[in-house]
Backbone bond lengths (Angstrom), bond angles and torsions (degrees), N, CA, C in turn:
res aa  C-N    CA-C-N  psi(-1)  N-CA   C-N-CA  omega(-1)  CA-C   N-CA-C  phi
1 X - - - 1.452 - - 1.521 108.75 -
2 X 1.114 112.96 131.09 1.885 108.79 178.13 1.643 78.92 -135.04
3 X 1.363 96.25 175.29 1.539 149.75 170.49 1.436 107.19 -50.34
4 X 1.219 164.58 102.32 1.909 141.98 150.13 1.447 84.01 -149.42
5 X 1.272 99.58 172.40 1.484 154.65 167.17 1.424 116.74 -10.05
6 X 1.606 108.72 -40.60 1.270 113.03 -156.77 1.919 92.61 -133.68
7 X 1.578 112.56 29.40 0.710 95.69 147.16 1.790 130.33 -100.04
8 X 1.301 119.87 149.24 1.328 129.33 -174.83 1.782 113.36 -29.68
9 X 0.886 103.18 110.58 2.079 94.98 178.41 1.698 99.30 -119.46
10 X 1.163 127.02 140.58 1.141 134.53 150.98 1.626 117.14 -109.02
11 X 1.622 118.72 117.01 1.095 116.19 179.08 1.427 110.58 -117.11
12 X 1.252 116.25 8.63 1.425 113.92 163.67 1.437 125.73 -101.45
13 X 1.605 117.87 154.42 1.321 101.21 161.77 1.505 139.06 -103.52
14 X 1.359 92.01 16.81 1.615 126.17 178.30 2.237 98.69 -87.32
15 X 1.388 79.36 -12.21 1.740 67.30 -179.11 1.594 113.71 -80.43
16 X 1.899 113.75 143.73 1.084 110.20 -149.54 1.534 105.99 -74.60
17 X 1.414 117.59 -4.70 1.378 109.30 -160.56 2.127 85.45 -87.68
18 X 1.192 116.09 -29.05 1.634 99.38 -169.72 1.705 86.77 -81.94
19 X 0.537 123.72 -1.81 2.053 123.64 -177.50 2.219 93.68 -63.74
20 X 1.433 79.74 -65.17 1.846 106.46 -168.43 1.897 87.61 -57.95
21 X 1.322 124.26 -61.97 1.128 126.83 -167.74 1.601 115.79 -63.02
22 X 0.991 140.48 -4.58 1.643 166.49 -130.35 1.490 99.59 -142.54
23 X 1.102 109.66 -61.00 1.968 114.40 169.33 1.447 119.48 -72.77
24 X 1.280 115.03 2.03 1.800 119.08 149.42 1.402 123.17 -63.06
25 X 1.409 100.25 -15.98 2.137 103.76 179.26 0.747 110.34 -76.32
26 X 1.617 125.61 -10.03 1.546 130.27 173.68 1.522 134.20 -112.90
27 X 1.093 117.69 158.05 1.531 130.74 -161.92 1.803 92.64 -49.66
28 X 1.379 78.42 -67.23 1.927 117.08 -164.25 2.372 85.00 -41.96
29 X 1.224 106.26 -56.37 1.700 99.21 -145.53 1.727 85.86 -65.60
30 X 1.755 108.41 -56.86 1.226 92.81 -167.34 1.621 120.61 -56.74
31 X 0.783 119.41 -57.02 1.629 108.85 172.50 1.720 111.02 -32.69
32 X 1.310 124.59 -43.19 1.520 112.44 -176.86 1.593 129.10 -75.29
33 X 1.913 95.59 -6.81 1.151 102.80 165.59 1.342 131.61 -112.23
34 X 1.635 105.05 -17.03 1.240 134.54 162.79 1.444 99.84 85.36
35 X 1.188 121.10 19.79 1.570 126.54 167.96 1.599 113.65 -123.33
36 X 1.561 115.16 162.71 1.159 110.65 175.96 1.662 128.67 -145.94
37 X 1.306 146.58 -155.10 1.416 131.04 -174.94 1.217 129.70 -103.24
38 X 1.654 140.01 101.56 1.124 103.99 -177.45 1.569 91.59 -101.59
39 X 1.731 107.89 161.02 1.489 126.53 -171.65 1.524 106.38 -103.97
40 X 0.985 156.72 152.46 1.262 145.33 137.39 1.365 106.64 112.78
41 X 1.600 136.70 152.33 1.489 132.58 145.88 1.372 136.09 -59.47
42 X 1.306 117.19 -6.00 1.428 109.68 167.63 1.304 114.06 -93.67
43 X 1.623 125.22 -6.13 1.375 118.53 -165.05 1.694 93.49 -118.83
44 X 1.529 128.89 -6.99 1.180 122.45 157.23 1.410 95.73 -78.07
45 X 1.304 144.55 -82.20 1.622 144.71 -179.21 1.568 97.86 -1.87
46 X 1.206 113.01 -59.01 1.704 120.82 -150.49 1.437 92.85 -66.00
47 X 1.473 113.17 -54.41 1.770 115.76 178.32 1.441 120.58 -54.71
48 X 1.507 123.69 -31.58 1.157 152.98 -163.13 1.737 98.77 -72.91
49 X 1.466 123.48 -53.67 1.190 158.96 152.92 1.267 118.95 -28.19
50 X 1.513 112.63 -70.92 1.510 129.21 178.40 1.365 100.79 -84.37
51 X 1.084 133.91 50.66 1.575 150.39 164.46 1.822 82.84 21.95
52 X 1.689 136.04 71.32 1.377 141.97 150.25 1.191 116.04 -65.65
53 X 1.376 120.00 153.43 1.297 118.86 -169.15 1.802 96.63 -106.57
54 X 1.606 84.17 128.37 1.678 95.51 -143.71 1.759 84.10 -98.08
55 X 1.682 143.60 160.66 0.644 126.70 172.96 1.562 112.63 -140.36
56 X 1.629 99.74 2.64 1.447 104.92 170.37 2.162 101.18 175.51
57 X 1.310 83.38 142.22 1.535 79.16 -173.38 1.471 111.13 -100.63
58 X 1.168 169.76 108.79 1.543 155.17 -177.77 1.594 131.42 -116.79
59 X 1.359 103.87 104.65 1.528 102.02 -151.36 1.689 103.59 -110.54
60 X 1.476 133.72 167.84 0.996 119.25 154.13 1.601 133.15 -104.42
61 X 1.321 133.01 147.44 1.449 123.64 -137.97 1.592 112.35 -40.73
62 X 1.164 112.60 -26.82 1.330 114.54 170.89 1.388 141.19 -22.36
63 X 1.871 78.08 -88.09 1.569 114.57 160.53 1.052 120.58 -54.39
64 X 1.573 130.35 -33.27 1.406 122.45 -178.92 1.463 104.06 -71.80
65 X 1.280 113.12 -44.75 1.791 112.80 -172.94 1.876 111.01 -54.67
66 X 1.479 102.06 -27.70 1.413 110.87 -161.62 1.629 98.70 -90.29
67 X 1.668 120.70 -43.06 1.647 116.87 -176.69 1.366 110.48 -107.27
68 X 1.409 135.99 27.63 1.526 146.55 -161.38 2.116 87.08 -69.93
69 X 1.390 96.96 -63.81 1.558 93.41 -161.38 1.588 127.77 -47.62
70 X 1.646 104.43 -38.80 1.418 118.40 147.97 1.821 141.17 -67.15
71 X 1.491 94.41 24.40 1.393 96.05 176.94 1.214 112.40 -88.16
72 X 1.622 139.73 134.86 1.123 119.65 179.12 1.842 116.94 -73.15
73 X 1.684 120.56 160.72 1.341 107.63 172.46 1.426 101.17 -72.37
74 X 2.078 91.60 166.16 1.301 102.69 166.40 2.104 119.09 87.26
75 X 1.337 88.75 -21.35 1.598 87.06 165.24 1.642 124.24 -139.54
76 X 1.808 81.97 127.70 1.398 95.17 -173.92 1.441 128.25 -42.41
77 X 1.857 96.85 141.77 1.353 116.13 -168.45 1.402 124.86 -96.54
78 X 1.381 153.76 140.92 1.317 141.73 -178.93 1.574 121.54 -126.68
79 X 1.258 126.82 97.65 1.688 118.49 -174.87 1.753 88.69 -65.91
80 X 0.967 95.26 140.02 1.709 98.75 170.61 1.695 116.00 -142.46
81 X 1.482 117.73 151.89 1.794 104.08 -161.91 1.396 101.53 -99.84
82 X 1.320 106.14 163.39 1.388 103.62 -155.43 1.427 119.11 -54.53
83 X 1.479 118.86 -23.21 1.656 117.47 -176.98 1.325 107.03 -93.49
84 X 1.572 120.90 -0.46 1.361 98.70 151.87 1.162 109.07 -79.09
85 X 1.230 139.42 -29.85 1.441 125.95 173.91 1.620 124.68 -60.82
86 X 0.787 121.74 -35.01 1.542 156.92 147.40 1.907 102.16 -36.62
87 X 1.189 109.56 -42.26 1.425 105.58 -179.89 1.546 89.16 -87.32
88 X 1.227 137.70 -61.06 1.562 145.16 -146.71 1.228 107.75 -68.70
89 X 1.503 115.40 -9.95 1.675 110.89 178.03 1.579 115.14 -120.21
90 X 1.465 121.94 164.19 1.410 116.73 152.38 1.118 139.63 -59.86
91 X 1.658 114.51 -37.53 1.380 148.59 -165.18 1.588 101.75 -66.86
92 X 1.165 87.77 126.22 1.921 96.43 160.73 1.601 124.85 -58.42
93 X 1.278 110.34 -33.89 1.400 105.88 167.88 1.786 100.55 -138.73
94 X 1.366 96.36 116.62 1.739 109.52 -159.72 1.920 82.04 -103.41
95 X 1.457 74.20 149.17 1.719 97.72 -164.87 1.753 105.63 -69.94
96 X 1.282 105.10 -39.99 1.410 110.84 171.55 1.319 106.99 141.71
97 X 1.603 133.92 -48.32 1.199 146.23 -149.76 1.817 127.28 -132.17
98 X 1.368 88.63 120.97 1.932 102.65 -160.79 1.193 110.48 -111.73
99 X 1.126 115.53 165.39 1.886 123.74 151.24 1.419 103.52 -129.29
100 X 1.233 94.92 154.20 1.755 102.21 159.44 1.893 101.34 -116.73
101 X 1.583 95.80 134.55 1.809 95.82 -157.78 1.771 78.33 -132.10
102 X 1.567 105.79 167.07 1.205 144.42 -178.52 1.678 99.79 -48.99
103 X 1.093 128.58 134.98 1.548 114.45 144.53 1.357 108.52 -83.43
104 X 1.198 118.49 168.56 1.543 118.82 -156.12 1.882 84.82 -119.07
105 X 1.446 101.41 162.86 2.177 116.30 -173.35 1.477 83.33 -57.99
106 X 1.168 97.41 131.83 1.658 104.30 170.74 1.827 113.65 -108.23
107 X 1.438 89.87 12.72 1.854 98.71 165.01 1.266 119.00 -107.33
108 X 1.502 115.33 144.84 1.555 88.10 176.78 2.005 79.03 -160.69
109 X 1.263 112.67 155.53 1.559 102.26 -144.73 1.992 85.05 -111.09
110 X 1.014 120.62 120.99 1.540 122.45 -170.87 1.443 109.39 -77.67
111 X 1.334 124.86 5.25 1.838 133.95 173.18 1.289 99.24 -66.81
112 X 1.595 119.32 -35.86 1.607 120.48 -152.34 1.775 101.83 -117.69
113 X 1.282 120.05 24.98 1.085 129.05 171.79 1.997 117.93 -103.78
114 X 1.035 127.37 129.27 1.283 110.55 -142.06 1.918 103.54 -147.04
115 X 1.959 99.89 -15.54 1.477 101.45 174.79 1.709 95.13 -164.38
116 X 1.859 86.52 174.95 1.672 83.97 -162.49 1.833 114.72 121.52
117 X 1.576 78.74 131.08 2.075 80.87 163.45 1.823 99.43 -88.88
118 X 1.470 99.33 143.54 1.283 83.36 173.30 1.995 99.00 -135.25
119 X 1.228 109.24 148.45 1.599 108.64 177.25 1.386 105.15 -92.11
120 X 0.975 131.67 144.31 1.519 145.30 -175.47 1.614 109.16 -132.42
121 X 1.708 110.67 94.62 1.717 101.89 170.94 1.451 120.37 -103.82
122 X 1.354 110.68 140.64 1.390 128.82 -171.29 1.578 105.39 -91.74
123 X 0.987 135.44 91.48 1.216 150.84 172.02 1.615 111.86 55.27
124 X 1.227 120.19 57.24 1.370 129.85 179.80 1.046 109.10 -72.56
125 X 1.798 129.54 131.07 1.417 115.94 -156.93 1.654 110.67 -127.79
126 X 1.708 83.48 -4.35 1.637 90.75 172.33 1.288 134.53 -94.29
127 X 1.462 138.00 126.10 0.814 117.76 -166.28 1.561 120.07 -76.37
128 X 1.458 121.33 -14.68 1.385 121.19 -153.75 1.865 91.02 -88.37
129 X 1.291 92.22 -22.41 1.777 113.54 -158.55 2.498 83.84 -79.36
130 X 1.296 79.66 -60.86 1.873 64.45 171.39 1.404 141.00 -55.75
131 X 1.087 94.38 -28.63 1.723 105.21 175.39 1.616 130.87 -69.73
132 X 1.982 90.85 -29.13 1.229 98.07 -163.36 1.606 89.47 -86.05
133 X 1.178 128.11 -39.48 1.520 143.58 -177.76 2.044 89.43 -60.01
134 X 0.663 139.67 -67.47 1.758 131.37 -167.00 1.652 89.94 -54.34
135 X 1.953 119.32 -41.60 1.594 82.54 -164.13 1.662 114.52 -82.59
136 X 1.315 110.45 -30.40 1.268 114.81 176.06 1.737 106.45 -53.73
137 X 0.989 127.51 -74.39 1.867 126.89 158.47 1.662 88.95 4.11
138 X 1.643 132.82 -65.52 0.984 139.37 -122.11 1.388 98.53 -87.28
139 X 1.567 112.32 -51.27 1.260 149.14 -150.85 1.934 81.46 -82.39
140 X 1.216 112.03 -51.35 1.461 109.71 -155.91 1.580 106.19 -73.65
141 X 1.634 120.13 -19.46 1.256 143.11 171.32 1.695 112.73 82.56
142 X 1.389 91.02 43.56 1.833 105.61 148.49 0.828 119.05 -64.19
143 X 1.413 118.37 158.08 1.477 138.73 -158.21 1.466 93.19 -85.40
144 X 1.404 107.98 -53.99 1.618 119.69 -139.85 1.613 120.89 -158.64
145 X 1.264 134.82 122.94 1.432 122.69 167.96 1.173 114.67 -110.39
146 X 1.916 106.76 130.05 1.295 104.97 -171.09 1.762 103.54 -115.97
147 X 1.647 110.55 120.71 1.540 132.22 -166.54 1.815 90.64 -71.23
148 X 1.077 134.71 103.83 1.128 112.81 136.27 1.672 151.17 -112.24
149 X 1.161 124.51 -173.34 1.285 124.14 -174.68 1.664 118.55 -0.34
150 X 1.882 122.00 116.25 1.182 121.01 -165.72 1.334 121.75 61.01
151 X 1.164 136.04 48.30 1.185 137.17 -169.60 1.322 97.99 -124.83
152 X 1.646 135.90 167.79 1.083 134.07 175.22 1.751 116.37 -78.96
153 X 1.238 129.36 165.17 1.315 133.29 137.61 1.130 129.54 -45.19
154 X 1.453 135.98 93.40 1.320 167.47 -131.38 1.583 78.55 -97.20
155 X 1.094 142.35 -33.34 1.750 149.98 -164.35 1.651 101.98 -76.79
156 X 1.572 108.12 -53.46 0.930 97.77 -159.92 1.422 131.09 -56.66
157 X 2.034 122.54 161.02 1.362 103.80 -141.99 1.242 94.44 -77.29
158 X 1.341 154.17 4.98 2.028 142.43 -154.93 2.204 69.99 -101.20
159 X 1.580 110.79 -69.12 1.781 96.22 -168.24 1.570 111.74 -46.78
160 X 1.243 140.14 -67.16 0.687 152.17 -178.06 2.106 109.40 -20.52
161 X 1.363 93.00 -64.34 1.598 99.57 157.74 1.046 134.47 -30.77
162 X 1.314 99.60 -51.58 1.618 122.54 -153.64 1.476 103.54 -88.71
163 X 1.341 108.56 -37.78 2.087 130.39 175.13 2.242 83.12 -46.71
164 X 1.270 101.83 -52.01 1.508 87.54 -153.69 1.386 119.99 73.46
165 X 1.470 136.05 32.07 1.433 134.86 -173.06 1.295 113.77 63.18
166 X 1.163 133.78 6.11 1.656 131.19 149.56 0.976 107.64 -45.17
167 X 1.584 149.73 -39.49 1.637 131.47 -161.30 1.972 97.50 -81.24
168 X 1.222 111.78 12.85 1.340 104.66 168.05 1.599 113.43 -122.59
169 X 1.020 112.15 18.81 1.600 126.08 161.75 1.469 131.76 -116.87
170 X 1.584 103.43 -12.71 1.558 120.80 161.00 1.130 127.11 -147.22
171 X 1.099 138.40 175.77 1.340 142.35 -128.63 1.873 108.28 -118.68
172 X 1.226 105.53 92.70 1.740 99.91 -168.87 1.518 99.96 -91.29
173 X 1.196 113.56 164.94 1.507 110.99 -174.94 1.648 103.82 -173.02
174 X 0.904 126.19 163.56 2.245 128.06 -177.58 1.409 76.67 -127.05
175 X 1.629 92.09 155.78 1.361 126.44 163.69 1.425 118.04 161.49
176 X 1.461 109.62 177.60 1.452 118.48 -141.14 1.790 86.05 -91.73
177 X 1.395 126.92 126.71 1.459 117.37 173.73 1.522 115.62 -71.84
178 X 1.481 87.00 -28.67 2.014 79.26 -172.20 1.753 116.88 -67.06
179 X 1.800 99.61 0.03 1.187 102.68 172.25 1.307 120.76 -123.03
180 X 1.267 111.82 3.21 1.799 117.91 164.79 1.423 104.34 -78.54
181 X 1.472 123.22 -49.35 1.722 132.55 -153.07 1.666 85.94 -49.17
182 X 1.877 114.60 -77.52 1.577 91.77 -174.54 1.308 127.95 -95.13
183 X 1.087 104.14 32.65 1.668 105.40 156.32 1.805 112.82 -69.36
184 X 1.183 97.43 -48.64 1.715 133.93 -175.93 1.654 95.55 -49.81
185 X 1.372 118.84 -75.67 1.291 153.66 157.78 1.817 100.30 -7.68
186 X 1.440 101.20 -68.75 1.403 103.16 -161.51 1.893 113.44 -72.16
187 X 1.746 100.83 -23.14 1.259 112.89 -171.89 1.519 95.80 -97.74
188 X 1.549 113.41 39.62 1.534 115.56 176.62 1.922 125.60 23.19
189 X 1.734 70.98 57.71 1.981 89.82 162.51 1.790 96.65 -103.38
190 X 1.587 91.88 130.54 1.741 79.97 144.85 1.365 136.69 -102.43
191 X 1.148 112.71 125.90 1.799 107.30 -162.78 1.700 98.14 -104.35
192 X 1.445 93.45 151.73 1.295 108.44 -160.25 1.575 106.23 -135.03
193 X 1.569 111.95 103.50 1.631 120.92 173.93 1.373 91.61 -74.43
194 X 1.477 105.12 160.90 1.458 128.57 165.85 1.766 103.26 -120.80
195 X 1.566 115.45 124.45 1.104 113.45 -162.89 1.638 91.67 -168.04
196 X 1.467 115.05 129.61 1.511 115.53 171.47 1.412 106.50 -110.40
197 X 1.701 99.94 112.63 1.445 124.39 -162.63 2.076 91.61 -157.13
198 X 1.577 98.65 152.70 1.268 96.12 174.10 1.770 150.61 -59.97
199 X 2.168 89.05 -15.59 1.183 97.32 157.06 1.279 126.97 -89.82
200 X 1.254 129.43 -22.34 1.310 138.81 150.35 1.645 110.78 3.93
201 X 1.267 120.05 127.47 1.526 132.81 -172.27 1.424 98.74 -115.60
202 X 1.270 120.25 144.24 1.603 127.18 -169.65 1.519 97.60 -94.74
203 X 1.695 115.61 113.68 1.462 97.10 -175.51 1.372 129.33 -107.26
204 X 1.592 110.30 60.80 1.305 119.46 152.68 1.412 98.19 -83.45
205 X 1.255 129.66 -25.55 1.611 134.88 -162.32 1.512 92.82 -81.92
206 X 1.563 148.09 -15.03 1.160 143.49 -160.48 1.661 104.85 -81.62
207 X 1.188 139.00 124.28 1.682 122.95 158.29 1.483 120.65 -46.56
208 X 1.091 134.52 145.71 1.488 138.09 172.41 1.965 91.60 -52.98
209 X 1.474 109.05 152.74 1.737 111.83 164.61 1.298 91.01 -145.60
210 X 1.505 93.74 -176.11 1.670 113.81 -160.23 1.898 102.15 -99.88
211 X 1.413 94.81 -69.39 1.263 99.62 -170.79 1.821 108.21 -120.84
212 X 1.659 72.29 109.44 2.097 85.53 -166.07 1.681 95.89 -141.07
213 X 1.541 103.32 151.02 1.946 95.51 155.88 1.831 89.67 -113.19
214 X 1.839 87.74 168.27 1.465 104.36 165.82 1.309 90.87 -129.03
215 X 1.383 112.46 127.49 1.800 139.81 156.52 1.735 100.02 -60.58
216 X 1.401 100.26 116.04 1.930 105.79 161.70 1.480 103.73 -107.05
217 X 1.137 124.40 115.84 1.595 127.34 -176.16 2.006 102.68 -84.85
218 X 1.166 89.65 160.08 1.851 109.31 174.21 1.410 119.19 -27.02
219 X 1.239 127.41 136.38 1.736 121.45 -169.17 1.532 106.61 -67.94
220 X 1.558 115.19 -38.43 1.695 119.31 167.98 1.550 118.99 -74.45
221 X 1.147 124.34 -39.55 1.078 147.38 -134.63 1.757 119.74 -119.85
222 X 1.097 89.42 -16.13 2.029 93.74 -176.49 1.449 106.79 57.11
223 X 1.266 103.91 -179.68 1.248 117.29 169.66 1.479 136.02 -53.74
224 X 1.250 145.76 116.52 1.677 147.22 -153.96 1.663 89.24 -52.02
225 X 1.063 137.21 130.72 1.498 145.79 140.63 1.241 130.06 -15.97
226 X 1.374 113.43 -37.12 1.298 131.38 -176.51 1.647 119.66 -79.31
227 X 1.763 95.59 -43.17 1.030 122.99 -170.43 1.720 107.41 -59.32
228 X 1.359 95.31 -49.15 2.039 102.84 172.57 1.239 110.05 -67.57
229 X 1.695 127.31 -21.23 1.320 94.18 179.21 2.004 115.04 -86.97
230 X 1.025 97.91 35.34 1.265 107.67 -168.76 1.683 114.89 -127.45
231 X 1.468 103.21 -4.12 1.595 109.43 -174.15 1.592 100.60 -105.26
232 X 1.521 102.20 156.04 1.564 120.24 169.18 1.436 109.77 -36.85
233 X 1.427 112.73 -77.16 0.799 119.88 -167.22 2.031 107.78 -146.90
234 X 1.695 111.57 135.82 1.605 119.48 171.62 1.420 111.28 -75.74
235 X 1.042 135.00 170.96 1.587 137.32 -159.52 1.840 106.04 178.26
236 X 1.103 94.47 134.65 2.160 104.69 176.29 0.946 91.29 -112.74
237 X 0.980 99.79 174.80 1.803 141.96 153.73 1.617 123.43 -121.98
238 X 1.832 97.38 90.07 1.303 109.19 174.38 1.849 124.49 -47.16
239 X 1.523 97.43 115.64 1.203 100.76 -176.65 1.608 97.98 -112.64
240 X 2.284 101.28 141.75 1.201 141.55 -138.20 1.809 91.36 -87.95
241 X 1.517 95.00 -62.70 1.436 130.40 -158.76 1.528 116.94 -67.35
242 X 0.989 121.35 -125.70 1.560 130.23 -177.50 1.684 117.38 -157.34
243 X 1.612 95.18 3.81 1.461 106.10 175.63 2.080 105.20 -70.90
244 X 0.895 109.89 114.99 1.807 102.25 164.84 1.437 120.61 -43.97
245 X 1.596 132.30 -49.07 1.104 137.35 177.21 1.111 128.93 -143.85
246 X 1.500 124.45 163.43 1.400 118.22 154.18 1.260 145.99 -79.12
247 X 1.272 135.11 156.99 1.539 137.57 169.03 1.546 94.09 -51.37
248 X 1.507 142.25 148.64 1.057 128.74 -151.90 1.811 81.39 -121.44
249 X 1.173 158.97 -0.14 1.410 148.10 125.57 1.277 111.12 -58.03
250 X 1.429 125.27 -23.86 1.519 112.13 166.89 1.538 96.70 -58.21
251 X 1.812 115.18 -71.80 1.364 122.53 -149.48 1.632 98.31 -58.21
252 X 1.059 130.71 -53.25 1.368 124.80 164.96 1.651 126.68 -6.87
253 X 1.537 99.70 -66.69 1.503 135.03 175.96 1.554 99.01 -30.90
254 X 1.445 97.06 -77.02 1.528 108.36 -174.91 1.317 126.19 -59.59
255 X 1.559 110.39 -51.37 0.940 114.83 178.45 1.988 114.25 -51.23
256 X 1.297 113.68 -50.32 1.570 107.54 -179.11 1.667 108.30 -71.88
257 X 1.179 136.91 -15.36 1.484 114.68 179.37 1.631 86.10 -99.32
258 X 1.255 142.92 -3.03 1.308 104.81 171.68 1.581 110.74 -84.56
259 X 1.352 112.40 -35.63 1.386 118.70 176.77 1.366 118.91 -61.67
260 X 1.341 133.77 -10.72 1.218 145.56 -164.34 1.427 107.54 -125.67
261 X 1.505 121.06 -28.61 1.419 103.83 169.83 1.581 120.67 -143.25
């Protein structure tokens, strides 16, 4: 693939394909297309990588001259001018070069799940706070993160960022917790809320296990009430200092590599 004349340029932003590409910032578009945005060259690379089902590439003359050799065949290409790129991103200074890629089945039935760390969030509402939690999950070598009830869009473009191409190294999926915990339960996971309450177990005191989830509850809000009376076992994070709490992707952080290794 090189650079000429007759390759495709869009220099408007009236053109219908950045119209369709523009309604990926949202909940509502991506779901109607069932695809979504990645921004930047390391998070197309990562898709590029995880053999994603790529559905259009759109670069600006730049970027195309600079990542042409790594394009895969077979999916369409877009020169695009810089303020359409400029429209297509959040970023104040957008790198130049996107895909729009597959969203991946966002069902996946927890009866037939059987090993694995798995993260379980209870209405996580941040996005920067989700992303960083899917890559660490990633980093920590979880199976899987399962979004449930009130939780943010794992799509959206600030998570999506923040994932760093982790959602193509593990397994994201929504669902109802009050029906994963004993699903989990019965296929002898022990799942583990984090909740500071008097039964609460301090979990440096926990052994590392194999196949467990840890529940991260709401950044205001902790964990749903209901939700703990339904877990193995509650667990803190003894704090040293005089801070009251943690950033809850910090507590996350810790909490899965201690439980995991």
């Amino acid at each position: 693939m090189t650079y000429n004349d007759d390759m495709e340029k869009i220099n408007s932003n009236q053109n219908s394909r950045v119209k369709a590409w523009t309604k990926l910032q949202t909940k509502k578009g991506r779901q109607a297309s069932q695809t979504y945005l990645l921004d930047g060259w390391h998070l197309v690379q990562e898709a590029i990588h995880a053999n994603g089902k790529l559905h259009a590439l759109m670069a600006t003359e730049d970027q195309f001259k600079e990542h042409e050799v790594d394009f895969p065949q077979g999916v369409p290409v877009f020169v695009i001018a810089d303020d359409i790129a400029k429209k297509l991103s959040d970023l104040v200074t957008p790198q130049g070069i996107f895909a729009e890629v597959s969203l991946p089945s966002s069902y996946r039935d927890p009866k037939y799940i059987h090993d694995g760390a798995w993260l379980f969030l209870d209405a996580i509402q941040d996005p920067g706070n989700v992303g960083t939690m899917v890559r660490t999950a990633d980093a920590a070598g979880f199976a899987g993160v399962v979004f449930g009830q009130g939780s943010v869009d794992p799509y959206t473009p600030k998570a999506v960022r923040a994932m760093q191409g982790s959602q193509f190294h593990l397994e994201l999926t929504v669902g109802d917790l009050h029906t994963w915990i004993p699903e989990f339960t019965r296929n002898d996971f022990t799942v583990y809320g984090t909740q500071l309450n008097p039964e609460a177990v301090d979990i440096f005191q926990v052994q590392p296990a194999t196949n467990f989830a840890l529940i991260m509850g709401n950044e205001g809000q902790g964990m749903d009430p209901e939700l703990a009376k339904l877990t193995s076992k509650n667990l803190y994070i003894p704090l040293s200092g005089h801070a009251e709490s943690l950033n809850v992707g910090v507590a996350a952080g810790i909490a899965m590599y201690t439980l995991k290794h």
